[in-house]
ROKE-867807 format. One record per residue (C-alpha): residue in one letter; x, y, z. Coordinates in steps of 0.001 Angstrom, whole numbers, padded with zeros to 6 digits, always signed. Example, Ala and Ser with C-alpha at 12.3 -4.5 7.8 and 13.67 -1.06 7.14 Angstrom:
// ROKE-867807
A+012300-004500+007800;S+013670-001060+007140;
//
This chain:
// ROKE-867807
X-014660+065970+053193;X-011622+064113+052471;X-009071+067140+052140;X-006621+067774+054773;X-006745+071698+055732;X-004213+073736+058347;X-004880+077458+059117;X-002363+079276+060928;X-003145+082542+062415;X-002536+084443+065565;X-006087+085520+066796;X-007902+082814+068309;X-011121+084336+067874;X-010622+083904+063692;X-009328+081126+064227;X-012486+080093+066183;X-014791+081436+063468;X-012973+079242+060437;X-012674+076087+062049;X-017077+076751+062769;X-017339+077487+058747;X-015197+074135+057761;X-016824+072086+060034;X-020371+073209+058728;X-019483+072722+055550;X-018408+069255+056008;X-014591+069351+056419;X-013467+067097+059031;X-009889+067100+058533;X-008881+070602+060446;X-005890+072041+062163;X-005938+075587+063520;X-002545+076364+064797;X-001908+080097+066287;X+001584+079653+066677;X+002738+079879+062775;X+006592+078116+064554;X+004581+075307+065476;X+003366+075016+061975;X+006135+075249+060372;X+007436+072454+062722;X+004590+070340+061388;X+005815+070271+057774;X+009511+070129+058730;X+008725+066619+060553;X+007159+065564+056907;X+003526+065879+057573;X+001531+066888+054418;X-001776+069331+053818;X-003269+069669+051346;X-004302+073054+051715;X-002931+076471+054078;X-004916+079321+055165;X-002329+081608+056161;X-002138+084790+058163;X+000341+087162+056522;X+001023+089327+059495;X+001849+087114+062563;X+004371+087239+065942;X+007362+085233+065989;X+007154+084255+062237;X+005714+086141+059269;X+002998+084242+057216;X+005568+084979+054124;X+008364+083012+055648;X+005966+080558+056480;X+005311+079862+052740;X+008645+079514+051744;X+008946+076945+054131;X+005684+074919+052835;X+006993+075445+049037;X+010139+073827+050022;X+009192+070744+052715;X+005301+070216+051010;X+005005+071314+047157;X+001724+069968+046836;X+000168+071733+049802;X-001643+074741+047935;X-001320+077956+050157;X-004097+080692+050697;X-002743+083742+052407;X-005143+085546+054691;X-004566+089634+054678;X-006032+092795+056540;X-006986+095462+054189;X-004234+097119+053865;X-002111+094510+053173;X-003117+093293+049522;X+000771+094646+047930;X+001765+091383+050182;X-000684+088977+049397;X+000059+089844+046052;X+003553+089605+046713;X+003009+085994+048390;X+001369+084712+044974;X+004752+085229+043429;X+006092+083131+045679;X+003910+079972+044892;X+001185+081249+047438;X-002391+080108+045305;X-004587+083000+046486;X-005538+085480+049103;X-008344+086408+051199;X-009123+089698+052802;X-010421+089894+056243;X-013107+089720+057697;X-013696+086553+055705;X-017018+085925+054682;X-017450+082042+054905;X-019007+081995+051240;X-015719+083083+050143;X-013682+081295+052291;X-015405+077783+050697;X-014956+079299+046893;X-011703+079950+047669;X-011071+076409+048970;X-013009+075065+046838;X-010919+076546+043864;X-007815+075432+045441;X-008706+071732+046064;X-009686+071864+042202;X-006548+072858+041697;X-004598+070616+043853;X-006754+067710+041951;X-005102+068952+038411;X-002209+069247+039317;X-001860+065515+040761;X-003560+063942+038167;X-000832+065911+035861;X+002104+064516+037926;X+000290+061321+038065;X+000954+061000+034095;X+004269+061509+035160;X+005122+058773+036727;X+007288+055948+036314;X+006117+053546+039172;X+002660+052357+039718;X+001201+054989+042090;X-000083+054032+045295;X-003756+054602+046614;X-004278+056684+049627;X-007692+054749+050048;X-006903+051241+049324;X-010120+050029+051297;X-012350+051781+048707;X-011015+049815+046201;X-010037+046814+047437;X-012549+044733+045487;X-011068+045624+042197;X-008631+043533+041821;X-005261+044558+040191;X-001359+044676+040152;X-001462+045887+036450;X+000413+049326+036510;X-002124+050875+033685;X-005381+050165+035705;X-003063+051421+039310;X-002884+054867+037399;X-006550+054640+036415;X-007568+053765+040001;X-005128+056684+041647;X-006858+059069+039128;X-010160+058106+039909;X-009370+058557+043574;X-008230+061827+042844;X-011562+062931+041183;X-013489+061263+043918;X-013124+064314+046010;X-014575+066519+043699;X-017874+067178+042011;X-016715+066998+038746;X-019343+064313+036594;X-016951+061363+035349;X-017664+059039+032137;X-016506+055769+032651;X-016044+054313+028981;X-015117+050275+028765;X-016040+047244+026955;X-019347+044769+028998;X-018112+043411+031838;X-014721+045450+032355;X-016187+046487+035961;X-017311+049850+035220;X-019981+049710+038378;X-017329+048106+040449;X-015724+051246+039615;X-017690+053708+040099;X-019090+052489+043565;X-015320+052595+044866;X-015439+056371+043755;X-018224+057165+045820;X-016879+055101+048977;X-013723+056693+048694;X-015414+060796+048431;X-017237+062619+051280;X-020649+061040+050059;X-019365+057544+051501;X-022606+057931+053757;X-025062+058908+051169;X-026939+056916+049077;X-025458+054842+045936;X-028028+054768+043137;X-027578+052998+040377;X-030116+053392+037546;X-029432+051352+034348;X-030581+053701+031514;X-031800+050852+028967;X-034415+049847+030986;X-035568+053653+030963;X-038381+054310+028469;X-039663+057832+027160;X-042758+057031+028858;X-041224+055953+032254;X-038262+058517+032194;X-040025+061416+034415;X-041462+059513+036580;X-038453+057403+037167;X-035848+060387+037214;X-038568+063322+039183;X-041214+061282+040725;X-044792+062572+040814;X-047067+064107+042944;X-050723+062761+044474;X-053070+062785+041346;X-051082+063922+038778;X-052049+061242+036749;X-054407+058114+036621;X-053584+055799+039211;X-051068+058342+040767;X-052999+057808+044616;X-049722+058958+046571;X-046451+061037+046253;X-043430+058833+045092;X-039905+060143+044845;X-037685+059526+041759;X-034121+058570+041290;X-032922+062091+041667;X-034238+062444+045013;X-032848+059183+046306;X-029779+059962+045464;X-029507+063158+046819;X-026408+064087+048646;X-025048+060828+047241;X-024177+059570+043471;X-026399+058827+040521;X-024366+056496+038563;X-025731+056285+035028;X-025170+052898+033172;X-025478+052629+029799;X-025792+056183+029015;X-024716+055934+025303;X-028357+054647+024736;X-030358+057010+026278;X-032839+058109+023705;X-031679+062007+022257;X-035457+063218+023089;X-034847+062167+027242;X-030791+063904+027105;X-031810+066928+027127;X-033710+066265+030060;X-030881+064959+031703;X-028944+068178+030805;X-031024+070547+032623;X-030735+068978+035694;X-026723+068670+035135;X-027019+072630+034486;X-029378+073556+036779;X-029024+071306+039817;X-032964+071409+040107;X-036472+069350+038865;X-039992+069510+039633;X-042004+066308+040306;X-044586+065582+037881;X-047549+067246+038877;X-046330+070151+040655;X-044664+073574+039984;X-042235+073659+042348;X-038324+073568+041666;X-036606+071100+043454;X-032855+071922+044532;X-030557+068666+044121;X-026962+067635+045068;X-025710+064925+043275;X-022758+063546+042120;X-023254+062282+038957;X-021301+059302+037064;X-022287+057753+033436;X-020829+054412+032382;X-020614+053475+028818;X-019650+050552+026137;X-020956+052210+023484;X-018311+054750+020925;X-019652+057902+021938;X-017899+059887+019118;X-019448+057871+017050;X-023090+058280+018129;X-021865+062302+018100;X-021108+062262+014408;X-024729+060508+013773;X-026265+062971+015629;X-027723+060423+018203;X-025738+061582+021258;X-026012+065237+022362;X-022610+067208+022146;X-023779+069444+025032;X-024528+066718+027379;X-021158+064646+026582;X-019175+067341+027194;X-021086+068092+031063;X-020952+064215+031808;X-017290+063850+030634;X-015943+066341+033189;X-013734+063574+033787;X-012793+060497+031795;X-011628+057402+032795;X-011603+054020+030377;X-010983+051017+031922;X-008510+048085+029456;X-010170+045225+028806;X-008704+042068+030452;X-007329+040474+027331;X-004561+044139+028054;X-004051+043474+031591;X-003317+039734+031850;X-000834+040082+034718;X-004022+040126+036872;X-006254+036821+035299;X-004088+034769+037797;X-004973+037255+040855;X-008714+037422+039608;X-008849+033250+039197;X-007711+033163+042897;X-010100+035742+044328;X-012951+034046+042157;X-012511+030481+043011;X-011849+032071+047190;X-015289+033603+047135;X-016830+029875+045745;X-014443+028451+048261;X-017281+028576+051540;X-019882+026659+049169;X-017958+024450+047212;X-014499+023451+049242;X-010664+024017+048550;X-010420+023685+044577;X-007037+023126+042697;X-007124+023631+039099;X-005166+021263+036403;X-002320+022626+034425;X-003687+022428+030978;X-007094+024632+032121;X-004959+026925+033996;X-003227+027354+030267;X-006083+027199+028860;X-007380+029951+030939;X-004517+031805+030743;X-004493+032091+027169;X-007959+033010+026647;X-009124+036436+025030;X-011998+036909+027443;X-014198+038853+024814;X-016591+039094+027780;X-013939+040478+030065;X-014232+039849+033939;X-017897+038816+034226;X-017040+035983+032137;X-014146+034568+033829;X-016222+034800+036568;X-018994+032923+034761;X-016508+030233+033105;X-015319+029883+036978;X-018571+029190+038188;X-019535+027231+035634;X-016265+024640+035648;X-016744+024763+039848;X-020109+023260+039317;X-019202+020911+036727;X-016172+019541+038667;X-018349+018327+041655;X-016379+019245+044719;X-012867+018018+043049;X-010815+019883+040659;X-011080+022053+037852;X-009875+019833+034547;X-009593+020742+031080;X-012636+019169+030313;X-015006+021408+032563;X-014130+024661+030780;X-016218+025719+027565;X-015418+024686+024413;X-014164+028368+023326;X-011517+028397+026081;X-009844+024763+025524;X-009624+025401+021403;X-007161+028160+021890;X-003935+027412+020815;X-000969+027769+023220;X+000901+031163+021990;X+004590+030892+020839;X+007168+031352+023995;X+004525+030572+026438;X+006252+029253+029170;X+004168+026391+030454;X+003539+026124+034255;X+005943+024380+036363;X+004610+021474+038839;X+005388+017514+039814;X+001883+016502+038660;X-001417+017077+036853;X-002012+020398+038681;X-000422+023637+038882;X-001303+025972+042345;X-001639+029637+041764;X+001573+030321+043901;X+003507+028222+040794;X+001953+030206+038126;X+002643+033273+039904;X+006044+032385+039532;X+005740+031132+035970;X+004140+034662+035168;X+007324+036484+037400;X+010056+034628+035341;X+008693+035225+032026;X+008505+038779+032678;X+011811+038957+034123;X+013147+037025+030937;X+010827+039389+028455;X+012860+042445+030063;X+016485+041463+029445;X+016387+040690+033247;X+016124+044113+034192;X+014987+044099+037816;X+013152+047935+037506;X+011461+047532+034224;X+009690+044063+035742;X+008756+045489+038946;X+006797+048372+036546;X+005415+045786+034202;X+003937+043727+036997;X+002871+046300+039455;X+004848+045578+042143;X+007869+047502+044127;X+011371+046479+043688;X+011954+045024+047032;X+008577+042467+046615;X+010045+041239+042981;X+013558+040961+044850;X+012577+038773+047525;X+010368+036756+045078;X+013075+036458+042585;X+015393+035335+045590;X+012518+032648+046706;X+013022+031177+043218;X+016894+031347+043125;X+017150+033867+040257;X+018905+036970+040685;
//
């Protein structure tokens, strides 16, 4: 698991016995530290945890003044204080003092993991709270989970941070967005980025699901439970166990199949068809969705019961036509992943504009498409106005559209970057801060750029 965990206590034999119930339970990230000084030096030199088992009574340094230390060098590092029996008035005492919770010894390992467990809930809250915060685009702690969605639009960085955050919980996330917004992309960078990285990735779209199909899909089946049934097969659930079911197109799952659904979201179990026997299950669950949920609540066509246990998280993705900072960055790593097939391609000024300007009803699987499309068309030379579809050249260019700089015919994506920069910069009253928000990147990047171009 992805959390970062110290524990600081004096006897090496406890010591010993947690670090055994972490590792078991798939924590990787472990410090034990008997000597609570050397902890404390830890934090002083600015390294972060993101969770303290503490020993209250220890030589050299008592587990309370420990604390106060943590509160005041690492905020976010939520503290568990570990007590003897007879020293619960302190623990208590501790809590005042920003400490999370306490644990008695001997420590059981089931409550040591609940107790963790809680904590690392907690810690995820808490960040996603400050995260709403936050003036600056946030930065990702995992950028190699996510690196294929591409983005330097502040709105979708928050998304993307939050998402990350969830990732190392359990807690089922809805993914809401219009076709083609990337909602798989998404969800796929959520499991590579949580402790089931290693575990299978099923996706199962829920459309092609019919009542008839839906339990032998989902629960698989048993030897002769049915005509033609001449061995045991395993279902989705199964598959995916230990890893993530992602759900797509949830919002048109047929009402008689959700409550099927439900029960295994409550219960963690299923039974193969055919046989009486309860099968336990640990998956991650994630549900994608273009469809207005509400609405199908208020016809009565989507259960309340099983929206509210998939949407134990939320995230909705903008459509592109909301985050155009980044149809320049996806037109670059589009025509790059043509590139091997089809050579070096430079694209005209008036498409660029005219793909600029475009609404993208289909969102990124149709730039995509249009991209493909006009790189076939064009033959091995460039992209021209005349190889995009007819709905992209008709658009009219938008008032104070600054048109793209360039000697000749053709504009590179390093001169509408600039283009892009300027008219931000200009859109702002020239307010350094506010662009370097709007377009995602940190002050000192926009500087230098702004220096490149002689503004500034």
């Amino acid at each position: 698991m992805g959390n970062r965990i110290i524990v600081v206590d004096d006897e090496k034999v406890f010591l010993e016995s947690i670090r055994r119930g972490l590792i078991t339970a798939g924590y990787k990230n472990v410090r034990m530290e008997s000597d609570p000084k050397e902890a404390a030096a830890l934090f002083e030199r600015g390294e972060t945890w993101d969770i303290a088992l503490i020993d209250v009574t220890m030589p050299k340094m008592s587990g309370v003044e420990l604390l106060e230390l943590i509160r005041g060098h690492s905020p976010h590092t939520e503290c568990i204080m570990v007590t003897a029996m007879n020293d619960a008035t302190i623990a208590v005492e501790c809590m005042k003092k920003g400490a999370y919770d306490y644990l008695m010894k001997p420590v059981s390992r089931d409550d040591l993991l609940i107790k963790i467990r809680h904590a690392e809930e907690r810690k995820r809250l808490l960040d996603i709270l400050d995260l709403k915060k936050r003036e600056t685009a946030p930065e990702l702690t995992n950028p190699k989970a996510f690196e294929r969605i591409v983005t330097r639009s502040p709105r979708l960085l928050e998304i993307l941070r939050e998402a990350e955050l969830h990732a190392f919980s359990n807690v089922p996330i809805l993914i809401t967005g219009e076709s083609g917004t990337g909602k798989e992309l998404l969800s796929r960078a959520i499991h590579t980025a949580s402790p089931r990285a290693k575990s299978p990735f099923v996706p199962v779209n829920m459309a092609s699901i019919t009542s008839t199909l839906f339990d032998a899909e989902f629960f698989g089946h048993v030897r002769g439970a049915f005509t033609g049934a001449e061995k045991d097969r395993t279902g989705y659930l199964e598959h995916a166990n230990q890893g993530t079911l992602f759900l797509d197109e949830i919002g048109i799952l047929p009402i008689d199949l959700q409550g099927k659904l439900l029960r295994v979201l409550q219960e963690g179990e299923y039974a193969r068809i055919g046989s009486g026997r309860q099968r336990k299950i640990d998956v991650r669950f994630i549900a994608a969705t273009n469809e207005d949920l509400a609405a199908s609540l208020a016809r009565g066509t989507f259960r309340k019961d099983l929206y509210y246990r998939i949407k134990g998280a939320l995230l909705h993705l903008p459509p592109l036509r909301e985050r155009q900072e980044d149809i320049p960055l996806l037109i670059d790593r589009f025509l790059s992943e043509l590139h091997g097939a089809c050579g070096e391609k430079r694209i005209e000024e008036k498409a660029m504009e005219s793909l600029l300007r475009y609404d993208y009803p289909g969102n990124i699987r149709e730039l995509r498409s249009i991209l493909q499309a006009a790189v076939n068309l064009a033959q091995g030379g460039p992209i021209t106005l005349n190889v995009l579809p007819e709905a992209v050249r008709s658009r009219k260019l938008p008032s104070g559209r600054v048109p793209a700089p360039g000697s000749g015919p053709f504009v590179t994506l390093v001169e509408m970057e600039k283009v892009h920069i300027l008219k931000i910069y200009a859109e702002t009253g020239e307010n350094k801060s506010r662009t370097a928000r709007v377009l995602g990147l940190s002050l000192n990047t926009l500087r230098k750029k702004l220096k490149c171009y002689g503004v500034g």
